[in-house]
C-alpha atoms as one frame of an Amber mdcrd trajectory, in Angstrom:
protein
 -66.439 -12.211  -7.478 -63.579 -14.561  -5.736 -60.983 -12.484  -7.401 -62.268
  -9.037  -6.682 -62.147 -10.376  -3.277 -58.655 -11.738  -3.477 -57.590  -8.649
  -5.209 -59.321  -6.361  -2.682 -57.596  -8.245   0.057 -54.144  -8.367  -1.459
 -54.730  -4.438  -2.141 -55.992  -4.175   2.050 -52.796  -6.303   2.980 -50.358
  -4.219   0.373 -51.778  -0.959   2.159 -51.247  -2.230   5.783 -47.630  -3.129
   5.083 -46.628   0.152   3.166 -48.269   1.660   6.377 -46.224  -0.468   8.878
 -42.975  -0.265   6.928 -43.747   4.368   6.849 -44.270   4.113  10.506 -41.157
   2.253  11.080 -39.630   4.624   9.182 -40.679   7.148  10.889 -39.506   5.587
  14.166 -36.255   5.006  12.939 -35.521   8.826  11.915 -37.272   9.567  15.248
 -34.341   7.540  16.824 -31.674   8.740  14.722 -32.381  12.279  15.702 -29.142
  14.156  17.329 -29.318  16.639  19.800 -28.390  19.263  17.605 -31.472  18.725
  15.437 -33.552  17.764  18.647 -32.500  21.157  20.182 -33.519  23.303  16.447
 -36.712  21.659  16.001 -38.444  21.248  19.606 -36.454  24.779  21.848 -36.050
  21.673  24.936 -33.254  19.535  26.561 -32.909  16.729  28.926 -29.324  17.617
  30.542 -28.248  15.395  33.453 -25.856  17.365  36.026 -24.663  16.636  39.714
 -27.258  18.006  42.217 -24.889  17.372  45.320 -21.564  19.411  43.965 -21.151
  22.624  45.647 -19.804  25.113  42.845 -19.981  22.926  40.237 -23.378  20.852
  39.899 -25.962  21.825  43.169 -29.477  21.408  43.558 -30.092  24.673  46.101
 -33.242  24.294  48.655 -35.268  26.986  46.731 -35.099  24.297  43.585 -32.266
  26.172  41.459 -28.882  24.997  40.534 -25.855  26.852  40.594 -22.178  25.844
  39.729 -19.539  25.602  37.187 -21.080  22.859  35.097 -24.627  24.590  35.251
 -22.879  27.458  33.777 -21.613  25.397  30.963 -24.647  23.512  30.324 -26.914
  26.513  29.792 -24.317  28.031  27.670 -23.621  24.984  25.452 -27.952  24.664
  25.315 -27.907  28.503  24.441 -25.567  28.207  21.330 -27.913  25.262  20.300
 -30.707  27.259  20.064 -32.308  26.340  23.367 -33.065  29.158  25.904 -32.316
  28.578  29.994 -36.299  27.785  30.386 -36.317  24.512  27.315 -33.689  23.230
  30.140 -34.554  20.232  32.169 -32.318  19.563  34.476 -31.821  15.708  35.546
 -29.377  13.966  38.456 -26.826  11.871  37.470 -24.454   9.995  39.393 -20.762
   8.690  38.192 -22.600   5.483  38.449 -25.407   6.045  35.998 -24.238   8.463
  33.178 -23.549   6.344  30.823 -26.745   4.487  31.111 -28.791   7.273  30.774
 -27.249   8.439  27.851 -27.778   5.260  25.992 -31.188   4.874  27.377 -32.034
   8.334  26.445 -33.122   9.706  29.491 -30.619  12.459  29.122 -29.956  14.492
  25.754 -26.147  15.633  27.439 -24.529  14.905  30.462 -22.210  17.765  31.874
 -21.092  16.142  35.064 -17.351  16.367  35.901 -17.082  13.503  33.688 -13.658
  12.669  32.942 -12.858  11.905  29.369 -11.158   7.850  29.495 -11.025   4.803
  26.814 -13.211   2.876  28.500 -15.507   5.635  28.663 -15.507   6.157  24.868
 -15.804   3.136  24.060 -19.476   3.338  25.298 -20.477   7.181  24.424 -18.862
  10.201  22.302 -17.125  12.939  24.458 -17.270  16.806  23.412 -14.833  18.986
  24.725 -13.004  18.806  27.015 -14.846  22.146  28.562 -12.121  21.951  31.555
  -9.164  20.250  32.242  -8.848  19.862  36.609  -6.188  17.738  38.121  -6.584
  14.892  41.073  -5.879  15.836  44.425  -6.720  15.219  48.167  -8.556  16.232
  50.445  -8.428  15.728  54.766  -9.801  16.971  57.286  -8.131  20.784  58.307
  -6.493  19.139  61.276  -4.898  16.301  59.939  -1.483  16.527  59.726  -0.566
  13.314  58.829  -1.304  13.221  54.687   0.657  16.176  53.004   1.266  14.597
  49.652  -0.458  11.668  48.118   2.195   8.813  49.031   1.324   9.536  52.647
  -1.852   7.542  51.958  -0.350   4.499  52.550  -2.346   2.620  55.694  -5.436
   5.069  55.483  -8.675   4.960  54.553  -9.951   6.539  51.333 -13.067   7.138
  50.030 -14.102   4.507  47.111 -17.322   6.478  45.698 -19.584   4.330  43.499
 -18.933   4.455  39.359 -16.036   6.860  40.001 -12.502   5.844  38.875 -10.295
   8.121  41.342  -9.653   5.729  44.066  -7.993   3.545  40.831  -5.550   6.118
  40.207  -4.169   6.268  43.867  -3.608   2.021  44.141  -3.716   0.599  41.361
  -0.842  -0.140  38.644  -0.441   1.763  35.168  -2.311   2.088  32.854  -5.529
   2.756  35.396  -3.665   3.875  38.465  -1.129   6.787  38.713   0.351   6.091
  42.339   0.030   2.436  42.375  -0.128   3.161  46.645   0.279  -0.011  48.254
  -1.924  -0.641  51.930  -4.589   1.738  51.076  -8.051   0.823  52.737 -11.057
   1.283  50.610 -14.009   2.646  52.363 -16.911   2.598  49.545 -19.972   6.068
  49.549 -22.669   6.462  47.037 -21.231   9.727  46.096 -18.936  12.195  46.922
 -21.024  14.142  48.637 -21.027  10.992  50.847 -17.309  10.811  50.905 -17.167
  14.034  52.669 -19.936  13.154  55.124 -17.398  10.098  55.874 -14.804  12.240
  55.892 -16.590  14.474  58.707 -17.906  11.690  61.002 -14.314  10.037  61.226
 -14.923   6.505  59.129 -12.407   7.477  56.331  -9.244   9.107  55.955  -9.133
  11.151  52.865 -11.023  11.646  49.583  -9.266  11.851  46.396 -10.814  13.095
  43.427 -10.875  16.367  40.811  -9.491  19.281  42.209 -12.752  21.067  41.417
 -14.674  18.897  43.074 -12.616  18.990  46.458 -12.652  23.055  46.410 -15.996
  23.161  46.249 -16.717  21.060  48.979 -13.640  22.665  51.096 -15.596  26.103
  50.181 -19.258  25.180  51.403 -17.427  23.850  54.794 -15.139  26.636  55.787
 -12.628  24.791  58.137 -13.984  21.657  58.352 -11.416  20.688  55.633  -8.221
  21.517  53.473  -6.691  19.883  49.754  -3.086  18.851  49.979  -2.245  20.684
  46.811  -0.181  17.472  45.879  -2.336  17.524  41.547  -0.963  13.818  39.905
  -3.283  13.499  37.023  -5.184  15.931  34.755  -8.808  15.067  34.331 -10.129
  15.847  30.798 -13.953  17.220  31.720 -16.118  16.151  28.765 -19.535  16.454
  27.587 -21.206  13.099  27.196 -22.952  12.470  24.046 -24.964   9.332  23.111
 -22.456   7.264  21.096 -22.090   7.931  17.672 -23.654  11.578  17.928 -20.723
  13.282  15.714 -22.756  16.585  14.601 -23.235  16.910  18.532 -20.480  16.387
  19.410 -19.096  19.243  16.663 -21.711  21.907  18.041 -20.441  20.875  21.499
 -16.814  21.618  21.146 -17.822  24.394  18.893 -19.497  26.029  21.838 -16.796
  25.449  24.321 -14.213  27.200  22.088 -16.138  30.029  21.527 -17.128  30.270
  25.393 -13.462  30.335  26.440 -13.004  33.135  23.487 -15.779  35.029  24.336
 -14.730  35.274  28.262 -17.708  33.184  29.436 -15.535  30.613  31.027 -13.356
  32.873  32.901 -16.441  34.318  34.294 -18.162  31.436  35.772 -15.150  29.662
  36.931 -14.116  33.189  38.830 -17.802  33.145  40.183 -17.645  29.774  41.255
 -13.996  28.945  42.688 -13.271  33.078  43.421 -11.125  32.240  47.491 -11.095
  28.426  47.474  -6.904  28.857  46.218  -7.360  26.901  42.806  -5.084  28.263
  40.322  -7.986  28.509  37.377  -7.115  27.578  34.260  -8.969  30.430  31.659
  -7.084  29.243  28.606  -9.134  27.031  25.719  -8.523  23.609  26.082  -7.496
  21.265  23.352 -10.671  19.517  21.967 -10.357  15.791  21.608 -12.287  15.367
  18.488 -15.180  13.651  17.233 -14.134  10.387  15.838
Protein backbone atom coordinates (compact mmCIF):
# COMPACT_ATOMS: atom_id res chain seq x y z
CA UNK A 1 0.00 0.00 0.00
CA UNK A 2 3.06 2.53 0.98
CA UNK A 3 4.36 2.17 -2.48
CA UNK A 4 1.20 2.59 -4.47
CA UNK A 5 1.10 5.66 -2.48
CA UNK A 6 4.63 6.73 -3.16
CA UNK A 7 4.19 5.79 -6.71
CA UNK A 8 0.84 7.61 -7.02
CA UNK A 9 2.48 10.65 -5.57
CA UNK A 10 5.64 10.59 -7.62
CA UNK A 11 3.15 10.04 -10.74
CA UNK A 12 0.85 13.42 -9.15
CA UNK A 13 4.27 15.35 -8.75
CA UNK A 14 5.71 14.06 -12.40
CA UNK A 15 2.25 15.40 -13.86
CA UNK A 16 2.37 18.84 -12.08
CA UNK A 17 5.88 19.53 -13.34
CA UNK A 18 5.33 18.41 -17.07
CA UNK A 19 2.30 20.83 -16.59
CA UNK A 20 4.39 23.76 -15.17
CA UNK A 21 7.33 23.25 -17.51
CA UNK A 22 4.13 23.23 -20.94
CA UNK A 23 2.84 26.36 -19.45
CA UNK A 24 6.15 27.96 -19.32
CA UNK A 25 6.52 26.99 -22.56
CA UNK A 26 3.79 28.34 -23.62
CA UNK A 27 4.67 31.69 -22.02
CA UNK A 28 7.86 31.78 -23.51
CA UNK A 29 6.54 31.41 -27.29
CA UNK A 30 3.83 33.85 -26.09
CA UNK A 31 6.81 36.28 -25.46
CA UNK A 32 8.78 35.48 -28.36
CA UNK A 33 5.95 36.37 -30.64
CA UNK A 34 6.93 39.27 -33.34
CA UNK A 35 4.69 41.66 -34.60
CA UNK A 36 4.54 40.20 -37.82
CA UNK A 37 3.07 36.97 -36.45
CA UNK A 38 1.10 39.04 -33.72
CA UNK A 39 -0.44 41.12 -36.60
CA UNK A 40 -1.40 37.45 -38.89
CA UNK A 41 -2.81 35.68 -36.07
CA UNK A 42 -4.93 38.29 -33.86
CA UNK A 43 -6.03 41.38 -37.13
CA UNK A 44 -4.81 44.14 -33.92
CA UNK A 45 -1.89 46.56 -33.11
CA UNK A 46 -0.69 48.65 -30.32
CA UNK A 47 1.12 51.59 -32.40
CA UNK A 48 2.40 54.52 -30.30
CA UNK A 49 2.41 57.96 -32.39
CA UNK A 50 2.72 61.75 -31.36
CA UNK A 51 -0.77 63.15 -30.49
CA UNK A 52 0.55 66.87 -30.29
CA UNK A 53 2.35 67.07 -34.00
CA UNK A 54 0.37 69.02 -36.37
CA UNK A 55 0.78 67.16 -39.86
CA UNK A 56 2.62 64.53 -38.71
CA UNK A 57 1.26 62.74 -35.41
CA UNK A 58 -2.20 64.82 -34.00
CA UNK A 59 -4.80 63.78 -31.79
CA UNK A 60 -7.84 66.12 -33.45
CA UNK A 61 -10.78 67.21 -30.85
CA UNK A 62 -13.33 64.86 -32.58
CA UNK A 63 -10.80 61.84 -31.34
CA UNK A 64 -9.07 61.13 -34.89
CA UNK A 65 -5.53 61.50 -35.87
CA UNK A 66 -4.25 62.87 -38.89
CA UNK A 67 -0.59 63.43 -40.15
CA UNK A 68 2.30 62.10 -41.98
CA UNK A 69 3.25 59.38 -39.54
CA UNK A 70 -0.52 58.27 -39.14
CA UNK A 71 -0.39 57.82 -42.78
CA UNK A 72 2.55 55.57 -42.51
CA UNK A 73 1.46 53.66 -39.63
CA UNK A 74 -1.85 52.52 -41.10
CA UNK A 75 -0.11 51.69 -44.24
CA UNK A 76 2.78 49.69 -42.71
CA UNK A 77 -0.35 47.86 -40.32
CA UNK A 78 -2.25 47.37 -43.73
CA UNK A 79 0.60 45.40 -45.53
CA UNK A 80 0.74 43.32 -42.23
CA UNK A 81 -2.49 42.17 -42.53
CA UNK A 82 -4.13 44.51 -40.05
CA UNK A 83 -7.03 46.76 -41.28
CA UNK A 84 -7.26 50.76 -40.03
CA UNK A 85 -10.01 49.51 -37.28
CA UNK A 86 -7.30 46.44 -35.45
CA UNK A 87 -5.33 49.96 -34.92
CA UNK A 88 -4.87 51.26 -31.47
CA UNK A 89 -3.40 54.19 -31.39
CA UNK A 90 -1.13 55.08 -28.18
CA UNK A 91 0.94 58.57 -27.17
CA UNK A 92 4.38 58.49 -27.00
CA UNK A 93 6.74 61.04 -26.11
CA UNK A 94 10.67 61.27 -27.23
CA UNK A 95 11.00 60.55 -23.61
CA UNK A 96 9.20 57.25 -23.35
CA UNK A 97 9.52 55.30 -26.70
CA UNK A 98 11.92 53.24 -25.97
CA UNK A 99 10.42 52.12 -22.77
CA UNK A 100 7.35 51.23 -24.12
CA UNK A 101 8.70 49.23 -26.66
CA UNK A 102 10.61 47.08 -24.31
CA UNK A 103 7.81 47.00 -21.90
CA UNK A 104 5.45 46.07 -24.58
CA UNK A 105 2.97 48.55 -24.31
CA UNK A 106 3.45 49.40 -27.92
CA UNK A 107 3.75 46.71 -30.86
CA UNK A 108 5.58 49.83 -33.23
CA UNK A 109 6.40 53.18 -32.59
CA UNK A 110 6.17 55.59 -35.70
CA UNK A 111 7.06 58.83 -34.04
CA UNK A 112 9.60 61.07 -35.86
CA UNK A 113 12.05 58.93 -34.27
CA UNK A 114 15.38 59.51 -35.51
CA UNK A 115 17.44 56.48 -36.28
CA UNK A 116 21.02 56.95 -33.77
CA UNK A 117 23.61 54.30 -32.09
CA UNK A 118 22.54 54.86 -28.95
CA UNK A 119 19.15 54.33 -30.01
CA UNK A 120 19.92 50.88 -31.50
CA UNK A 121 21.63 49.79 -29.10
CA UNK A 122 18.32 49.52 -27.09
CA UNK A 123 15.61 48.62 -29.98
CA UNK A 124 15.74 47.53 -33.85
CA UNK A 125 14.93 50.39 -36.36
CA UNK A 126 12.91 49.67 -39.75
CA UNK A 127 13.19 51.98 -42.39
CA UNK A 128 14.07 54.78 -42.52
CA UNK A 129 10.31 55.74 -43.90
CA UNK A 130 11.69 59.54 -44.27
CA UNK A 131 14.75 61.19 -44.16
CA UNK A 132 13.99 65.29 -42.79
CA UNK A 133 16.83 67.55 -41.95
CA UNK A 134 17.32 69.89 -38.60
CA UNK A 135 16.39 73.31 -38.79
CA UNK A 136 15.04 76.38 -36.82
CA UNK A 137 12.40 77.83 -36.09
CA UNK A 138 11.58 81.81 -34.54
CA UNK A 139 9.10 83.69 -34.16
CA UNK A 140 7.94 85.56 -37.84
CA UNK A 141 9.31 88.80 -36.48
CA UNK A 142 12.53 87.98 -35.33
CA UNK A 143 15.11 89.13 -37.28
CA UNK A 144 17.89 88.41 -35.36
CA UNK A 145 18.54 84.32 -36.07
CA UNK A 146 18.85 83.76 -39.94
CA UNK A 147 21.15 80.79 -39.89
CA UNK A 148 21.91 78.49 -37.05
CA UNK A 149 25.33 80.15 -35.79
CA UNK A 150 23.23 83.18 -34.93
CA UNK A 151 22.10 81.17 -31.90
CA UNK A 152 24.83 82.06 -29.99
CA UNK A 153 23.47 84.03 -26.58
CA UNK A 154 19.75 82.82 -27.10
CA UNK A 155 17.56 80.70 -25.65
CA UNK A 156 16.58 77.37 -27.20
CA UNK A 157 14.19 75.01 -26.50
CA UNK A 158 15.71 71.73 -24.64
CA UNK A 159 12.49 69.33 -25.04
CA UNK A 160 12.58 66.27 -22.76
CA UNK A 161 14.17 62.73 -24.34
CA UNK A 162 14.86 64.62 -27.59
CA UNK A 163 18.49 64.89 -28.84
CA UNK A 164 18.22 68.18 -31.12
CA UNK A 165 19.31 70.75 -28.72
CA UNK A 166 22.74 68.26 -28.66
CA UNK A 167 23.34 68.83 -32.17
CA UNK A 168 23.30 72.74 -31.96
CA UNK A 169 26.07 72.89 -28.68
CA UNK A 170 27.57 70.18 -28.24
CA UNK A 171 30.98 68.75 -29.83
CA UNK A 172 31.18 65.86 -32.56
CA UNK A 173 30.20 63.03 -32.54
CA UNK A 174 26.62 64.16 -30.77
CA UNK A 175 26.56 67.79 -31.76
CA UNK A 176 26.80 69.23 -35.34
CA UNK A 177 27.33 73.08 -34.50
CA UNK A 178 29.15 72.71 -31.34
CA UNK A 179 27.41 76.62 -30.66
CA UNK A 180 29.08 78.02 -27.81
CA UNK A 181 26.70 80.49 -25.17
CA UNK A 182 23.53 78.85 -26.02
CA UNK A 183 20.90 78.96 -23.08
CA UNK A 184 18.91 75.88 -22.54
CA UNK A 185 15.36 76.45 -21.69
CA UNK A 186 13.93 72.73 -20.99
CA UNK A 187 9.59 71.81 -22.30
CA UNK A 188 7.99 68.48 -21.98
CA UNK A 189 7.51 68.42 -25.63
CA UNK A 190 7.65 70.26 -28.57
CA UNK A 191 4.45 71.17 -28.65
CA UNK A 192 5.62 72.96 -25.44
CA UNK A 193 8.58 74.44 -27.14
CA UNK A 194 6.36 76.36 -29.36
CA UNK A 195 4.03 77.48 -26.57
CA UNK A 196 7.52 78.92 -25.12
CA UNK A 197 8.31 80.11 -28.17
CA UNK A 198 4.87 82.17 -28.32
CA UNK A 199 4.79 83.55 -24.74
CA UNK A 200 8.44 85.03 -25.12
CA UNK A 201 10.57 82.60 -22.51
CA UNK A 202 12.75 81.08 -25.35
CA UNK A 203 14.37 82.09 -28.37
CA UNK A 204 14.16 79.45 -30.96
CA UNK A 205 13.34 75.74 -31.34
CA UNK A 206 15.48 73.51 -33.28
CA UNK A 207 14.40 70.27 -34.35
CA UNK A 208 13.23 68.10 -37.73
CA UNK A 209 12.26 70.14 -40.42
CA UNK A 210 8.94 68.28 -40.48
CA UNK A 211 8.22 68.89 -37.27
CA UNK A 212 8.81 72.80 -37.43
CA UNK A 213 6.49 73.05 -40.76
CA UNK A 214 3.89 71.62 -39.22
CA UNK A 215 3.76 73.68 -36.37
CA UNK A 216 4.63 76.95 -38.64
CA UNK A 217 1.42 75.61 -40.73
CA UNK A 218 -1.23 75.24 -37.80
CA UNK A 219 -0.01 78.96 -36.68
CA UNK A 220 -0.10 80.97 -39.83
CA UNK A 221 2.23 83.97 -38.92
CA UNK A 222 2.90 83.40 -35.61
CA UNK A 223 6.20 81.82 -36.86
CA UNK A 224 8.81 81.15 -39.74
CA UNK A 225 11.97 78.20 -40.21
CA UNK A 226 15.28 79.73 -41.11
CA UNK A 227 15.78 77.29 -43.91
CA UNK A 228 19.46 76.99 -42.57
CA UNK A 229 18.98 72.18 -42.75
CA UNK A 230 22.60 70.92 -40.86
CA UNK A 231 21.80 67.35 -40.24
CA UNK A 232 19.58 64.71 -41.91
CA UNK A 233 17.39 62.85 -39.51
CA UNK A 234 16.91 59.15 -40.48
CA UNK A 235 12.91 58.62 -39.43
CA UNK A 236 12.67 54.98 -38.30
CA UNK A 237 10.19 52.59 -37.17
CA UNK A 238 10.91 51.33 -33.69
CA UNK A 239 10.80 47.71 -33.18
CA UNK A 240 11.29 45.83 -29.86
CA UNK A 241 14.97 44.80 -29.98
CA UNK A 242 15.83 41.85 -31.67
CA UNK A 243 12.48 41.75 -33.81
CA UNK A 244 14.40 40.99 -37.29
CA UNK A 245 11.26 39.43 -39.29
CA UNK A 246 9.60 42.88 -38.22
CA UNK A 247 11.79 44.71 -38.92
CA UNK A 248 12.01 42.94 -42.72
CA UNK A 249 8.08 43.40 -43.21
CA UNK A 250 8.68 46.99 -42.04
CA UNK A 251 11.17 48.13 -44.56
CA UNK A 252 9.44 45.88 -46.96
CA UNK A 253 6.39 48.06 -46.64
CA UNK A 254 8.11 51.34 -46.82
CA UNK A 255 9.74 50.43 -50.17
CA UNK A 256 6.80 49.38 -51.68
CA UNK A 257 4.82 52.56 -50.30
CA UNK A 258 7.32 54.95 -51.90
CA UNK A 259 6.92 52.63 -55.25
CA UNK A 260 3.45 52.48 -55.18
CA UNK A 261 3.03 56.51 -54.80
CA UNK A 262 1.58 56.27 -51.27
CA UNK A 263 4.28 58.38 -49.81
CA UNK A 264 4.15 61.12 -52.23
CA UNK A 265 0.56 61.31 -51.48
CA UNK A 266 0.45 61.78 -47.84
CA UNK A 267 3.46 63.88 -47.57
CA UNK A 268 1.72 66.29 -50.45
CA UNK A 269 -1.48 66.10 -48.19
CA UNK A 270 0.25 66.89 -45.21
CA UNK A 271 3.15 69.56 -45.96
CA UNK A 272 1.15 70.83 -49.50
CA UNK A 273 2.15 75.34 -48.75
CA UNK A 274 4.34 75.04 -45.64
CA UNK A 275 7.70 75.55 -48.45
CA UNK A 276 9.41 72.09 -47.57
CA UNK A 277 11.09 70.80 -50.52
CA UNK A 278 9.53 66.98 -50.09
CA UNK A 279 11.61 64.39 -50.63
CA UNK A 280 9.28 61.50 -52.77
CA UNK A 281 12.27 59.34 -53.59
CA UNK A 282 12.75 55.72 -51.56
CA UNK A 283 15.07 56.03 -48.96
CA UNK A 284 17.96 53.75 -48.31
CA UNK A 285 16.88 51.11 -45.68
CA UNK A 286 19.34 50.62 -42.88
CA UNK A 287 18.96 46.97 -42.44
CA UNK A 288 18.05 44.56 -39.94
CA UNK A 289 21.11 43.44 -38.18
Amino acid sequence: MRFKRFGALIGAGLALSLAVSACGSDKEKTEAKTVVQKAKEDKKLTIGIKFDQPALGLKKPDGTFAGFDVDVARYIAKQLGVPESGITFKETTSANRESFLGGGQVDLVVATYSITDARKQQITFGGPYYVAHQDTMVKASNSSIKKAQDLKGKKLCRAAGSNSFRRVTEPPPDGKLNIKGVTLVDANSYSDCVSKLKAGALDAVSTDDLILAGFAAQQPGQFKVINDPFTDEKYGVGIKKGDKETCEAVNAAIQKMYTDGSAKTYLEKNFTGTGLKLNTTVPQMEGCA
